[in-house]
C-alpha positions as a printed Julia matrix, in Angstrom:
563×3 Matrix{Float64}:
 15.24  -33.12   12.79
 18.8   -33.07   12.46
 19.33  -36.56   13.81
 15.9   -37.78   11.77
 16.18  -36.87    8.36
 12.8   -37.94    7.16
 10.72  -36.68   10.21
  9.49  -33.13   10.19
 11.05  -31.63   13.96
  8.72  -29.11   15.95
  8.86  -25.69   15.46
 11.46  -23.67   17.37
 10.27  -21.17   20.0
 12.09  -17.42   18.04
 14.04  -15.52   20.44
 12.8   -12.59   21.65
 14.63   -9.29   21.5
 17.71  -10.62   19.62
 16.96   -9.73   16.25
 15.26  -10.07   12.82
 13.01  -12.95   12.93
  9.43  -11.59   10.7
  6.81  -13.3    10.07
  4.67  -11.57    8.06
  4.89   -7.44    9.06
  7.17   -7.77   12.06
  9.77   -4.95   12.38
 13.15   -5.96   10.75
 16.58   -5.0    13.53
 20.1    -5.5    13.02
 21.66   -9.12   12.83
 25.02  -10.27   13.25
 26.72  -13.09   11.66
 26.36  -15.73   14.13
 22.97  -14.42   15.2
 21.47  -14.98   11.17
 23.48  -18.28   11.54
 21.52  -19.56   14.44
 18.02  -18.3    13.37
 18.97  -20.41   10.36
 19.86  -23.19   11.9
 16.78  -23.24   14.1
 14.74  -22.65   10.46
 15.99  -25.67    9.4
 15.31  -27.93   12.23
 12.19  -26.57   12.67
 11.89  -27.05    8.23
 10.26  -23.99    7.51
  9.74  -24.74    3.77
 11.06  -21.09    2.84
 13.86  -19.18    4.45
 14.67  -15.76    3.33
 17.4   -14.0     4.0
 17.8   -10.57    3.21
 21.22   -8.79    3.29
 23.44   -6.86    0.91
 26.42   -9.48    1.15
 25.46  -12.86   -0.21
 28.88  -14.21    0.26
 28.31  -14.22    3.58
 24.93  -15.6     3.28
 26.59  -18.38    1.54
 29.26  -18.98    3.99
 26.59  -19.26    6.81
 24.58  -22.1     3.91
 28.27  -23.72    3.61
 28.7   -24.32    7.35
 24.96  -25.26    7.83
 25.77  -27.67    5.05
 28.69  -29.22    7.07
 26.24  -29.68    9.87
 23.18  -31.32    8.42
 25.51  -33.76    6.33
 22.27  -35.98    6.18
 20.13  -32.99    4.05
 21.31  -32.18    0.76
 22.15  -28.52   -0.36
 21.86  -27.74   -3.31
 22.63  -23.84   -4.59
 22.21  -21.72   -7.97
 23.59  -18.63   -9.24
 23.73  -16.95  -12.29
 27.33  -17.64  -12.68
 28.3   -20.65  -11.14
 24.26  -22.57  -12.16
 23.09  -25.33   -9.66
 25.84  -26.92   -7.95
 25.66  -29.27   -4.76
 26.92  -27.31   -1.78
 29.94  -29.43    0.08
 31.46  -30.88   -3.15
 30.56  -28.08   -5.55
 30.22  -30.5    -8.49
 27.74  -29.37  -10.91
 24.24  -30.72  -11.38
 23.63  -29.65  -14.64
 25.2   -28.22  -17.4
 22.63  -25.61  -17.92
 22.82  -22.38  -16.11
 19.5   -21.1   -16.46
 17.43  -20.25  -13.87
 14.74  -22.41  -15.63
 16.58  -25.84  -15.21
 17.49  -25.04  -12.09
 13.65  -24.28  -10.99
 12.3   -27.93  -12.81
 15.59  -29.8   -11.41
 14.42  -28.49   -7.52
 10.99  -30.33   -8.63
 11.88  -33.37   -9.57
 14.14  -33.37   -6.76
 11.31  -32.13   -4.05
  9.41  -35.11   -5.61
 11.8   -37.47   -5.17
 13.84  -36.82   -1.9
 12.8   -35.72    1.8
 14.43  -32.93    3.4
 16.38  -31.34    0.51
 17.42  -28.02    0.29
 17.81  -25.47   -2.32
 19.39  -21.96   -2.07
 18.67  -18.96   -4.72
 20.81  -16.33   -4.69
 20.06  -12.83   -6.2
 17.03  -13.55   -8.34
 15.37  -10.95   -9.84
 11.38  -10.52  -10.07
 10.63  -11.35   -6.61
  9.27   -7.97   -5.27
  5.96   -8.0    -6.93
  3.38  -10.93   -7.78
  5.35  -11.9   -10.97
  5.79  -15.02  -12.83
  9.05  -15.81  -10.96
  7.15  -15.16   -8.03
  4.26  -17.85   -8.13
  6.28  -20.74   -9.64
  8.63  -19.89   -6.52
  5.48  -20.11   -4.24
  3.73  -23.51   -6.0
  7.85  -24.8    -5.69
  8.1   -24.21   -1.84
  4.22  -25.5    -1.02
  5.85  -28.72   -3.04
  8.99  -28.57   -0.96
  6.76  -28.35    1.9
  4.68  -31.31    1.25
  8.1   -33.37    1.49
  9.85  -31.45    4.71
 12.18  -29.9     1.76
 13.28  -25.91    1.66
 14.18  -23.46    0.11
 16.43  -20.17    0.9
 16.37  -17.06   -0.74
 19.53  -14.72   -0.25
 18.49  -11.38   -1.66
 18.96   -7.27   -1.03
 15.72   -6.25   -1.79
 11.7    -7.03   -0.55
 10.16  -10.31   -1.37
  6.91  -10.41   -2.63
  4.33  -11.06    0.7
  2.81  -13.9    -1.56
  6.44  -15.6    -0.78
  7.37  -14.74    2.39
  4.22  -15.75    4.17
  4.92  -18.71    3.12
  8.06  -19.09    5.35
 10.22  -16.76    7.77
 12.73  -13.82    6.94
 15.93  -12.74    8.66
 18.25  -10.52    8.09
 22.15  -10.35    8.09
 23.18   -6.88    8.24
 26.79   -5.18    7.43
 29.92   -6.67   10.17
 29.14   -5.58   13.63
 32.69   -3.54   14.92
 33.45   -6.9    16.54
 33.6    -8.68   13.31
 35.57   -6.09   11.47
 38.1    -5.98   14.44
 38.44   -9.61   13.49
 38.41   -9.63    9.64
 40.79   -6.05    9.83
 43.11   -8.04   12.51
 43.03  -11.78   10.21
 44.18   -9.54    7.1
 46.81   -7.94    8.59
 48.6   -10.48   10.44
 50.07  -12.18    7.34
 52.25   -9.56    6.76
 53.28   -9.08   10.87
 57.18  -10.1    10.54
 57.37  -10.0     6.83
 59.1    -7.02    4.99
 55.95   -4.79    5.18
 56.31   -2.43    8.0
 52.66   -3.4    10.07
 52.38   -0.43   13.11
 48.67   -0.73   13.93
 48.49   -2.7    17.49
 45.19   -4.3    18.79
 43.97   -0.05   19.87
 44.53    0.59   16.31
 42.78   -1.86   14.41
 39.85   -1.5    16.58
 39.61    2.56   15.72
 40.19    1.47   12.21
 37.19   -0.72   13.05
 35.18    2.05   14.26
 36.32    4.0    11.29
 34.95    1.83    8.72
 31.63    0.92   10.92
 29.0     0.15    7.93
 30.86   -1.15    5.29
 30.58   -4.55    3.62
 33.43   -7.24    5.11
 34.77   -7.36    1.49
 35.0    -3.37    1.33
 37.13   -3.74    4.9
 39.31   -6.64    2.98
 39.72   -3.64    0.12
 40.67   -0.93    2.03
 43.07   -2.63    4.36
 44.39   -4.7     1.52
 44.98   -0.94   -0.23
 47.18    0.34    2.72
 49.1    -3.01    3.13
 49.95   -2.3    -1.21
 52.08    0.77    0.09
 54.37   -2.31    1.87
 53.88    0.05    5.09
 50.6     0.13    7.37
 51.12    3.55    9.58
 48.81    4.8    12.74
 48.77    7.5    10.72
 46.48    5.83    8.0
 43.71    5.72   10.17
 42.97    8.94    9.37
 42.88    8.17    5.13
 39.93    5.38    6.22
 37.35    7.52    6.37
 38.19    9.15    2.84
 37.89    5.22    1.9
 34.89    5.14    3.04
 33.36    8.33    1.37
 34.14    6.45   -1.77
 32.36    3.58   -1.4
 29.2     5.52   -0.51
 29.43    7.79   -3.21
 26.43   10.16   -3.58
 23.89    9.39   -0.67
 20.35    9.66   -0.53
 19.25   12.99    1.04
 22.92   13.41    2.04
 25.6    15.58    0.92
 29.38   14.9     1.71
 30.79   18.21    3.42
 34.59   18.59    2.46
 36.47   19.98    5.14
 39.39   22.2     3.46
 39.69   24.71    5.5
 41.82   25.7     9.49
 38.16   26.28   11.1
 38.52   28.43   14.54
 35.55   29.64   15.98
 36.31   32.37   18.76
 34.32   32.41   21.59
 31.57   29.88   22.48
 33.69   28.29   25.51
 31.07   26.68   27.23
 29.85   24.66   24.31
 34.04   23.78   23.43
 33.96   22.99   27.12
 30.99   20.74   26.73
 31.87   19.05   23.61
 35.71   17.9    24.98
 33.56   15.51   26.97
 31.76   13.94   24.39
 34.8    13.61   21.66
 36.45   10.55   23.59
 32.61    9.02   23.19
 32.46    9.49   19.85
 35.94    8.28   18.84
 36.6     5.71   21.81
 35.74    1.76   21.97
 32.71    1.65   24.25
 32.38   -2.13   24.28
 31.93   -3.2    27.69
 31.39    0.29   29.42
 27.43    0.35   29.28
 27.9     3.59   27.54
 25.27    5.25   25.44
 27.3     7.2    22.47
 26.1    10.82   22.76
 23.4    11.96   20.64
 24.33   15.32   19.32
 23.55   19.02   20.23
 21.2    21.95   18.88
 22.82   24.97   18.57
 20.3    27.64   18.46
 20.74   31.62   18.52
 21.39   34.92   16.64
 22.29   34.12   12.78
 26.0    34.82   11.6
 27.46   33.86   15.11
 29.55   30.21   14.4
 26.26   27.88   14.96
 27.32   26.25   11.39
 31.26   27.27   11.27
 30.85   24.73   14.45
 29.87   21.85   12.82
 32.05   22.09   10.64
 35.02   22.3    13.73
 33.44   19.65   15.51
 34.16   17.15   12.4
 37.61   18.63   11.77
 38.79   18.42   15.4
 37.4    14.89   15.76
 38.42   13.8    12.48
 35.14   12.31   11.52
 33.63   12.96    8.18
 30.5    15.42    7.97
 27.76   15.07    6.14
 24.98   17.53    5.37
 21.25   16.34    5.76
 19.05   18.63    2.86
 15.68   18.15    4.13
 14.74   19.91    0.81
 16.31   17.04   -1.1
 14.5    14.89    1.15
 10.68   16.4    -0.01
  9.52   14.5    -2.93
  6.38   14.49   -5.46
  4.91   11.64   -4.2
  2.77   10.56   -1.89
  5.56    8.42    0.8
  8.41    9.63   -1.38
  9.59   12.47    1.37
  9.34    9.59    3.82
 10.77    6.91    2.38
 14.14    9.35    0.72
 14.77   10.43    4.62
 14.38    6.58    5.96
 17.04    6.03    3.5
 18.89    9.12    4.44
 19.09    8.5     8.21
 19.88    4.72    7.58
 22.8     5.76    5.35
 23.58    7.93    8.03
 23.83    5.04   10.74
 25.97    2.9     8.0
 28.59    5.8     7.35
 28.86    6.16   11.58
 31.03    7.33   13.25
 30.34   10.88   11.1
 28.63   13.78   12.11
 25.35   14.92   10.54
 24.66   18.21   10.47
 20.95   19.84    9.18
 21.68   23.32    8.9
 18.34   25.63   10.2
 16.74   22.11   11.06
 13.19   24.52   11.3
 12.85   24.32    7.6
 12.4    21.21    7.34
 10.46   19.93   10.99
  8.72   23.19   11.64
  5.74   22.58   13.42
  2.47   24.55   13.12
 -0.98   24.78   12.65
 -1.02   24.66    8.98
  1.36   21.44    9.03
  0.43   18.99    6.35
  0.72   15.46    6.72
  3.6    15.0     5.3
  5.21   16.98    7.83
  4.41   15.3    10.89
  5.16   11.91    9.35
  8.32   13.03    8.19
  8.77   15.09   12.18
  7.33   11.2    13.59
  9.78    9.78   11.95
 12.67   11.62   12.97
 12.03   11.85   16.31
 12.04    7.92   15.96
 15.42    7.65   14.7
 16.72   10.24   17.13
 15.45    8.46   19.95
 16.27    4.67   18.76
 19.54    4.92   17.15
 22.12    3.91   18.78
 25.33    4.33   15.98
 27.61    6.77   16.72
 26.44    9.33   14.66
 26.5    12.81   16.21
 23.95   15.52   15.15
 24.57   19.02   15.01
 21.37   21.16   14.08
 21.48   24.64   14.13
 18.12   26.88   14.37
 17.72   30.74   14.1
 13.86   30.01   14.76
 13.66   27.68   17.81
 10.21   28.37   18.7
  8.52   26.84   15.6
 10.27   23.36   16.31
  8.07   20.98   17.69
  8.31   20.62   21.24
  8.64   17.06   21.47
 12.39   17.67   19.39
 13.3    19.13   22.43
 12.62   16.74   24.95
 15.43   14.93   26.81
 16.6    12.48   25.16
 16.74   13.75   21.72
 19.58   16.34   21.86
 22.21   15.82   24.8
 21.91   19.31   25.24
 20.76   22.86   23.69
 23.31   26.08   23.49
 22.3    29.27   22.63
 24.99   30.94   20.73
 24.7    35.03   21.28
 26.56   38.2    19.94
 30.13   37.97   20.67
 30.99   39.79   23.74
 33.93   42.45   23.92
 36.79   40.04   24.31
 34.93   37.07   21.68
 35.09   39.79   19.22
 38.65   40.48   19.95
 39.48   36.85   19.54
 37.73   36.4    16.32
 39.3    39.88   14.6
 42.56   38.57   15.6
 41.62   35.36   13.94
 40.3    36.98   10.94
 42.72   39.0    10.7
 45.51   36.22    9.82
 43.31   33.94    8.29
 42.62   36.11    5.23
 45.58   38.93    5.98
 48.22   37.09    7.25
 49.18   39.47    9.62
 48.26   40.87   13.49
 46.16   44.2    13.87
 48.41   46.44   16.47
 47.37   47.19   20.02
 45.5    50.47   19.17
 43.98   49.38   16.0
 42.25   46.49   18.1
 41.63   48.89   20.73
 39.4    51.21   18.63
 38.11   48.03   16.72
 36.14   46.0    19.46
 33.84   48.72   20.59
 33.44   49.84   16.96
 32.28   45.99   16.4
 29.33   46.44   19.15
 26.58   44.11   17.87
 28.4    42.41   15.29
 28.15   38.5    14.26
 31.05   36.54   13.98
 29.82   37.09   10.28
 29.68   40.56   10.01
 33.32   40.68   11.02
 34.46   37.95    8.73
 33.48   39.42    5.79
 34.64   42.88    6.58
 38.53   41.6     7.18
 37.56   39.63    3.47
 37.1    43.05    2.2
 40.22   44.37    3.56
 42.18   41.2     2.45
 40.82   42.29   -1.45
 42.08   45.85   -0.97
 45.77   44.17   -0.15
 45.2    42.28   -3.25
 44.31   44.72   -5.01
 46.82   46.7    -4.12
 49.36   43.89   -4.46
 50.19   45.26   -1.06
 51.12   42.69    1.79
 50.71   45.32    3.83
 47.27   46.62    5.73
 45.98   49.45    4.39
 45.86   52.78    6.61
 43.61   52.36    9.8
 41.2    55.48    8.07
 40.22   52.92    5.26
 40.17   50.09    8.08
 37.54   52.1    10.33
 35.74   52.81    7.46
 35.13   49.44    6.02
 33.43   48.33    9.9
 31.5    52.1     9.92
 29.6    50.91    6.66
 28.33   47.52    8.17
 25.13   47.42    9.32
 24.82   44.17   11.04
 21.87   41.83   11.85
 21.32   43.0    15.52
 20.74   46.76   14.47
 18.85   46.22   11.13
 16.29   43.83   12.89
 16.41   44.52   17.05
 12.95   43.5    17.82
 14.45   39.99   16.21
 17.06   39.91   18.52
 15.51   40.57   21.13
 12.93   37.33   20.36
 15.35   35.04   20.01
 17.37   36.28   22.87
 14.48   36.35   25.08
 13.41   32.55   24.1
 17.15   31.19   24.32
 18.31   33.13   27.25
 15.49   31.02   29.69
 15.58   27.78   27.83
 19.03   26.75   26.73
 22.78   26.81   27.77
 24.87   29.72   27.17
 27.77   28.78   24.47
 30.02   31.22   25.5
 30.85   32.21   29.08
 28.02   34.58   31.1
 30.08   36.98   33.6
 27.4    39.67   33.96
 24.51   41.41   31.53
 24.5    44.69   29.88
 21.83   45.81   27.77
 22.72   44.76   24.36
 22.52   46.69   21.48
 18.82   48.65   20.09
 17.77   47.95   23.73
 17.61   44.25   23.3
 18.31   41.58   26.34
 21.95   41.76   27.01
 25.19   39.63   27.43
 28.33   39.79   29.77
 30.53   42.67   30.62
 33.72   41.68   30.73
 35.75   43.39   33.7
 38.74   44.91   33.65
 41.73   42.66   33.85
 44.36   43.89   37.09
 46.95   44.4    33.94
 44.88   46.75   32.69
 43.96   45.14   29.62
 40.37   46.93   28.65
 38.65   43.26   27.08
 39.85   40.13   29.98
 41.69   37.03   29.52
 41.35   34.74   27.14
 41.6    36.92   23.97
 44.55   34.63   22.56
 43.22   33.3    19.09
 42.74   29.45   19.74
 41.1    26.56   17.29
 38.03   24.87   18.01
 37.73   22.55   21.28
């Protein structure tokens, strides 16, 4: 077709498994830039009379319709937007001096009419997601275009009418792969390598800036480099400011709530699951191109309430530097029938755009619990899920906690959803003697003595991480109170733990449930030395023995921050 102008080439066989070629209902996936360009190009050998591209940067549409142009020299382009009206693609002279979208619709007649093989390109044009006016003159326009081997190509961000695109074939050109932002991060930079701006990123840099700014548009990458380059310096350091950058441009997501992280978060105890998540950091915030490596998935953290199954979310994103956002599945539910659906669609693809992050969904059995009385609603929204969970493959990293585990549905829990499950218990003697001390100078600012801890950790028997967080809170307000830097007597210390009755005491028979189901099926989150009963007669944890220096709670009871 290329070489023959006014003969009509065969169709092109589509390639299978590369990407977004639909006809009709087919499942839309992820295009790159010289992937769209070559299902183009085949479109227009093969003259498919419409070609629509959907995508959420028509600049880059039009680039790929510029460099097509420079190919088939021998088929006109012609292309219309709102600002610019119908101008002729490689010379960019005007066609007509009126801008409406009217004159350019009759001139693509006359010209269909008169001409073989011409082609047209609408950008942005509103009315095309229903059976409108706009709609059916498009449709009677490309059956005309067909007649004559023309074409025309849409470039638009929403749906197109079926009426339309049955008419022709749809691909998609999604936000710059890593690759391509590597390249567009490393083209914008270089410039200024030599110059009086101080440039320190190196080729490991640019690709974690890269990774940092995974989902955005190539002209929000341009912006935000173009940003650090105005402070005349370009630091490794700044890597860290990109995903603050980024926060901005998504603003308020759909079904997803920005978590700032403000706070030193140390979560004592729970050694196994810092153990386990070491591995997967370098995963997360490493260049995997080339490796064959899957990025990990993300871990349920299951277990007594009040014991650092949230706090640890929130350490995970801190220590990893990755921003955290907060899935409300009750945000999610709407009024209307495929509302609930469609909100966490949008949520979860959000979610893949703002990788690498974290998402967390706090007591994820809210929201997926599964049971007889589920409506359908429910198992869509579980279906869908599970869907994402198993087929994503951004480097998003979910953390869902669960105090009810047994009302999940078991299908959540199959490998290959999670990487792994932890059951997070009651701190044992020497967690709770880490997490006092760390209480203690988080909101006091000073170090209990020897004897004061002494008499504190068995006093804490059954407590939550919690339970013994808010109590050194209370403490800290007496000080304050007081105006007193100093603690108060160990009398009004005792009796400030003696008035706390925790979670494990107040509801045993609770305890002992969820002990019983995560003791069989999960991994312990903190380290398992030996069993004692725990406390109302529930299922116990470890003993700690005796250190040889005679210290009564172990090793390891130096405060120490998360991972």
């Amino acid at each position: 077709a290329a070489g023959d102008p006014d003969r009509r080439a065969p169709a092109v066989p589509r390639a299978q498994g590369s990407g977004t070629v639909q006809a009709h209902d087919q499942k839309e996936e992820v295009m790159d830039y010289r992937q769209t360009t070559d299902e183009v190009r085949r479109f227009l050998k093969a003259r498919v009379p419409v070609i629509i591209v959907r995508t959420v940067e028509p600049m880059r549409a039009s680039e790929i319709v510029s460099q097509l142009a420079a190919e088939f020299r021998q088929m006109p382009f012609f292309s219309y937007t709102r600002t610019e009206g119908l101008r002729e693609v490689l010379t960019g002279s005007a066609v007509t001096d009126d801008y409406s979208l009217v004159a350019a619709l009759d001139q693509a007649q006359q010209t269909f009419r008169a001409r073989a093989n011409v082609n047209f390109v609408f950008s942005d044009l509103d009315d095309l997601e229903g059976d409108t006016a706009t709609s059916r003159h498009l449709s009677q326009l490309i059956r005309l275009a067909e007649r004559n081997n023309g074409a025309i190509i849409l470039i638009t961000d929403r749906p197109v009418w079926s009426g339309l695109s049955r008419l022709g074939m749809t691909t998609t050109l999604d936000v710059p792969t890593v690759d391509e932002l590597h390249e567009t991060i490393s083209s914008t930079i270089s410039p200024y390598r030599g110059s009086n701006i101080f440039i320190e990123w190196q080729d490991a840099e640019v690709r974690r800036a890269a990774e940092i700014l995974s989902g955005v548009t190539e002209g929000e990458a341009i912006n935000v480099v173009a940003t650090l380059i105005a402070k005349e310096e370009v630091r490794n350091e700044d890597l860290a400011e990109l995903s603050q950058f980024k926060d901005r441009i998504f603003g308020d997501l759909a079904g997803l709530e920005r978590v700032r992280l403000q706070d030193d978060y140390q979560v004592g105890g729970l050694e196994n699951l810092k153990e386990w998540l070491a591995g997967k950091q370098r995963l997360m915030t490493g260049d995997l191109t080339g490796w064959g490596v899957k990025p990990p998935k993300g871990v349920l953290l299951c277990g007594v309430p009040g014991c650092g199954k949230s706090l640890s979310a929130k350490a995970i994103a801190q220590q990893w530097e990755l921003p955290l956002y907060r899935l409300d599945m009750a945000a999610v539910m709407g009024m209307y029938v495929g509302e609930s659906e469609s909100r966490l669609r949008d949520a979860l693809a959000t979610a893949d755009r703002a990788a690498p992050c974290i998402l967390w969904i706090d007591e994820i059995e809210k929201g997926l619990a599964s049971n007889s009385s589920d409506n359908s609603v429910t198992r869509r929204l579980i279906g869908q899920f599970l869907f994402w969970m198993q087929e994503s493959t951004s480097k998003v990293f979910l953390v869902a906690t669960s105090n009810d585990v047994s009302t999940l549905p078991p299908e959540l829990l199959r490998k290959g959803r999670f990487d792994a499950v932890f059951f997070v218990d009651l701190p044992t003697p020497e967690e709770r003697e880490e997490i006092i001390r760390l209480c203690f100078r988080k909101y006091t600012h000073s170090e209990p003595a020897f004897d004061l801890m002494n008499d504190l950790v068995p006093l804490t028997e059954g407590f939550a991480g919690s339970d013994i967080d808010a109590v050194v809170n209370e403490i800290a307000e007496v000080m304050y109170n007081r105006q007193s830097r100093a603690l108060p007597d160990e009398t009004t210390i005792y009796d400030h733990f003696r008035t706390v009755v925790p979670f494990s005491r107040s509801n045993p028979d609770d305890v002992a449930d969820i002990r019983a189901w995560g003791q069989s099926r999960a991994l312990p989150a903190g380290r398992t030395e030996a069993v004692a009963p725990g406390p109302g007669g529930a299922p116990g944890r470890r003993v700690v023995v005796q250190s040889p220096d005679g210290h009564p709670y172990g090793p390891g009871s130096s405060p120490g921050q998360f991972g």
